[in-house]
C-alpha positions in Angstrom: 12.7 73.1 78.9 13.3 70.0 76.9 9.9 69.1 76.0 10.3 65.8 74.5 12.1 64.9 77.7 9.8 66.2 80.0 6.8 64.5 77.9 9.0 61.3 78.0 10.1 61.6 82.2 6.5 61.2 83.4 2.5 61.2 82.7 1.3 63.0 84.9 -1.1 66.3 85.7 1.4 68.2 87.8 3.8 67.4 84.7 1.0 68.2 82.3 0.3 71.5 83.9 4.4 72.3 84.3 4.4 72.0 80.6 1.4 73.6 79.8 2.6 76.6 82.2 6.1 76.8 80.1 4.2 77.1 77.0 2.1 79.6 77.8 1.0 81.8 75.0 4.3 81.6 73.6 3.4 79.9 69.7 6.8 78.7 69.5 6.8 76.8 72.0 3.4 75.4 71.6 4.4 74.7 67.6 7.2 72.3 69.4 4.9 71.0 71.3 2.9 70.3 68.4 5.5 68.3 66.3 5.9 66.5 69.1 1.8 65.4 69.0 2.0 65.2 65.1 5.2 63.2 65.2 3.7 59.6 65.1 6.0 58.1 68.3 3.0 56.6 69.9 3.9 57.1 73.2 5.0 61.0 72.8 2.0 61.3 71.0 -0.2 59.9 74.2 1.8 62.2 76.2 1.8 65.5 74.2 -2.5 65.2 73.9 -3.1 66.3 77.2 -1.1 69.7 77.8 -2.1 70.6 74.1 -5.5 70.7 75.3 -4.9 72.4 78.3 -2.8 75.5 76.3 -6.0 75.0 74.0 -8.9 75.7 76.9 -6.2 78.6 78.2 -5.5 80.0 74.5 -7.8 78.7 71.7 -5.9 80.5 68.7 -2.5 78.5 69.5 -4.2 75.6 67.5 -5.7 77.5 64.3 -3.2 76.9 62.2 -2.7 73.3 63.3 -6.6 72.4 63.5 -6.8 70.6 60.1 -3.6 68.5 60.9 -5.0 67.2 64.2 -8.3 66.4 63.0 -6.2 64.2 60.4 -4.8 62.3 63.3 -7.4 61.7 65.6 -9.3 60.2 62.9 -6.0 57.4 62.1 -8.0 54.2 63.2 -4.2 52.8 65.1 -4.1 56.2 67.2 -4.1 56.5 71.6 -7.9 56.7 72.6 -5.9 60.0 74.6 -5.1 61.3 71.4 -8.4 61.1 70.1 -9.6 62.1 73.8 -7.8 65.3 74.0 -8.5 66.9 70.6 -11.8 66.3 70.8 -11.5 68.1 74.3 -10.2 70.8 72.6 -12.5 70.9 69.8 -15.0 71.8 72.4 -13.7 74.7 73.6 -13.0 76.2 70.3 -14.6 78.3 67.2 -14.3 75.7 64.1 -13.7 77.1 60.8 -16.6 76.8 58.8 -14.7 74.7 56.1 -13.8 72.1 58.7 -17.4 71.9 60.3 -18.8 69.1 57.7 -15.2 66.6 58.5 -15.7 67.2 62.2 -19.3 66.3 62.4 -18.8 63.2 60.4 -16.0 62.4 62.6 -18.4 63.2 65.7 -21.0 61.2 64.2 -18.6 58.3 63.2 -17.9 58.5 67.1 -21.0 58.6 68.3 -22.6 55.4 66.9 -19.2 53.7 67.8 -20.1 51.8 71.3 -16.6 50.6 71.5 -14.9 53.9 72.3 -14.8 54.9 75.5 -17.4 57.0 77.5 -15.1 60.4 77.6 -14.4 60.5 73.9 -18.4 60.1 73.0 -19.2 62.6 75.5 -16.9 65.0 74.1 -17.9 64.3 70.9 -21.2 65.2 71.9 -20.6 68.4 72.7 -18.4 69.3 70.1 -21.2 68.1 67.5 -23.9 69.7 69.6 -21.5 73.3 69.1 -21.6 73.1 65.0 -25.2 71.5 65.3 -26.4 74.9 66.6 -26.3 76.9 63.2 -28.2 74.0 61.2 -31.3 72.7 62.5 -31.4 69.4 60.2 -27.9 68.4 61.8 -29.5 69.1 65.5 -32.3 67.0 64.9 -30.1 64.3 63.7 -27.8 64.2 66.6 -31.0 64.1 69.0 -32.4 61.6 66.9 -27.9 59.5 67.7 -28.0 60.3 71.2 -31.6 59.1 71.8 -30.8 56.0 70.0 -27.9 55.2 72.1 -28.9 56.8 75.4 -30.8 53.4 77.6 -27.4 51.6 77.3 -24.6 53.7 77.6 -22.5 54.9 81.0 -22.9 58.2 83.3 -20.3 60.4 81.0 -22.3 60.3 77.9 -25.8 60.2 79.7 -25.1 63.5 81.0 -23.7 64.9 78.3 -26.7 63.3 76.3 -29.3 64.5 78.4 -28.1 68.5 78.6 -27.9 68.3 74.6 -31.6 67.0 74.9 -32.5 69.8 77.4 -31.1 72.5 75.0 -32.5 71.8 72.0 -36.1 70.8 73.0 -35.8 74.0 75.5 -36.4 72.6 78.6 
């Protein structure tokens, strides 16, 4: 399979799933399909996000060696709300590396108290934050403190997302 061509012919899920399906566990493959997210072409880019976070939630080592490259370019303030989307999507289903916890929860956070992005990138971010905020109490307590904050005026995606981080860390 041409990737690049098949990213290019159509955005869809059945195409997303075909190309996820191809890749497989094969790290070859999903290294192509990498360059292909990494490559800058905006609308490749767009494209590529969404079966890189499906081979992600199906095999989370494929991206280990890539994490610190993403996390570069879903920060990029000119970058697809899908890019930024999808790797948080897959950050949430992963185990970060310690020394890429502090740069992830200040992107989270950065996020977060942005009301401009869209509802499925804060709630994802809200997870993703709530997963490093587990080992440090101080961080927890800060993301409640976000989330409560924000929580009267925002949609149904983060609201849940909110209100299940609330219910874990005050143990309800």
């Amino acid at each position: 399979m041409n990737l690049k061509e098949q990213l290019l012919k159509e955005h869809s899920k059945e195409n997303t799933l075909a190309i996820a399906k191809y890749i497989s566990y094969d790290s070859q493959r999903f290294s192509e399909l990498i360059e292909l997210f990494l490559s800058g072409e905006y609308r490749l880019s767009q494209r590529a996000a969404w079966p890189v976070s499906y081979c992600v939630e199906e095999y989370p080592d494929l991206i280990q060696p890539y994490l610190s490259q993403i996390i570069t370019i879903a920060q990029q303030k000119d970058i697809h709300p899908a890019v930024t989307r999808n790797v948080l999507r897959l950050l949430q289903n992963i185990t970060i590396p310690e020394e890429l916890e502090g740069e992830i929860i200040d992107f989270c956070f950065v996020i977060l108290k942005d009301r401009s992005q869209p509802s499925a990138i804060r709630a994802f971010a809200i997870t993703v934050a709530a997963n490093i905020c587990q080992q440090y109490e101080e961080l927890q307590q800060e993301l409640c403190l976000l989330v409560e904050d924000h929580l009267p005026y925002e949609k149904p995606a983060f609201k849940s997302r909110a209100t299940k981080l609330l219910r874990m860390v005050k143990g309800q």
